[in-house]
N, C-alpha and C positions, 0 to 999 in steps of 0.2 A: 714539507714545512707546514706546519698548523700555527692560526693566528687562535689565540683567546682572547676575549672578554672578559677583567674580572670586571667587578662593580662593587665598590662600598658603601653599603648601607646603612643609616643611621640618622632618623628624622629628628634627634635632639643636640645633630651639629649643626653648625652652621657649614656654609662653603667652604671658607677660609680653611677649618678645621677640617674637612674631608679632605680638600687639597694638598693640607699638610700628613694625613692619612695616607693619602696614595704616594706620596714622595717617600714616607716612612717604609710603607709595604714596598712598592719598585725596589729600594736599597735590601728589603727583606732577601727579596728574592732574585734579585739582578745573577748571580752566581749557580741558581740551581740548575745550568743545562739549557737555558734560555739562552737564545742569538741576539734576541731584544726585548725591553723594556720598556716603553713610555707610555704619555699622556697623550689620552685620547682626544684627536682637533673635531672639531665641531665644525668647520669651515672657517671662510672668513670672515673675520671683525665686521661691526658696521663703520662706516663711514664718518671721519670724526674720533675715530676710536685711535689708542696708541698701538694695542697690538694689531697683529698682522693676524692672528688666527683665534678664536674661541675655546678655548680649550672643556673640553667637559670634564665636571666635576666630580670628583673621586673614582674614574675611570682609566685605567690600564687597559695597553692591547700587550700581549706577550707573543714573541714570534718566538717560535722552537719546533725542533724535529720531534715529531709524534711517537713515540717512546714511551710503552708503558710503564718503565721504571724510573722513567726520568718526570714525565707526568705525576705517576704515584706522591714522588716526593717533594714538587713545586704545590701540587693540594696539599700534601701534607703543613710544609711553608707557610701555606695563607693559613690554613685550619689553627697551626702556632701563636702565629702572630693576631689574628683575629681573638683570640682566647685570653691574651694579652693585651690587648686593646680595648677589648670590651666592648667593641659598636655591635649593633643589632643584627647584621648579617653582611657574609661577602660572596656574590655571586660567581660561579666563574662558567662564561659559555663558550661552547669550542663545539661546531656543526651544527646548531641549531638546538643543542641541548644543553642542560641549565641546571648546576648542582649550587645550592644554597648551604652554605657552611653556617650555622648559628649555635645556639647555644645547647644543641642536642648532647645525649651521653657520650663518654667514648666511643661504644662498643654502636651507639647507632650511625654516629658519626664515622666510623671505620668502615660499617658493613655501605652505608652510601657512599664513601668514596672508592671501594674497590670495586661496586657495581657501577658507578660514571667512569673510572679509568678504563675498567672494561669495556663498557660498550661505546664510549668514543676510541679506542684503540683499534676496533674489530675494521 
């Protein structure tokens, strides 16, 4: 089972807007072969506070079986939907390594996602 990190990035939203970003993308992608989906907790609220946890902002953890064609095609997802949405870039880390999806060409955008599904698959 492999845990990723995506992260959406985008210094000309506000919170609200990224939060409603990552709700948008989780639904993108809840379906592609993923066990799980949610928003990433920050710990506990402070004191005074109504919620019980912090949740971070436009952060997704995805829990799935490490599958390099099941992987392939959940980057592929965020790549989609990111190109549709328009924000600045979406991170996705999974072992300590870190593929940035933005607004590169197809064909650079293809050639870095099947050298990050590769070498986190290996």
């Amino acid at each position: 089972m492999a845990q990723l990190l995506i992260r959406i990035k985008d210094d000309q939203s506000p919170p609200e807007h990224l939060d409603d970003l990552a709700t948008d993308l989780r639904e993108a992608i809840i379906g592609s072969g993923t066990d799980s989906v949610s928003k990433r907790s920050e710990g506990a609220a402070g004191a005074g506070t109504r919620g019980t946890e912090l949740i971070a902002v436009g952060v997704l953890i995805v829990q799935m079986a490490l599958d390099a064609g099941l992987f392939a095609d959940l980057v592929w997802r965020i790549r989609d939907w990111s190109s549709r949405q328009r924000v600045q870039h979406v991170e996705i880390e999974l072992n300590g390594s870190r593929l940035v999806v933005s607004d590169a060409t197809v064909e650079q955008q293809q050639a870095l996602i099947d050298h990050f599904v590769k070498a986190t698959s290996e």
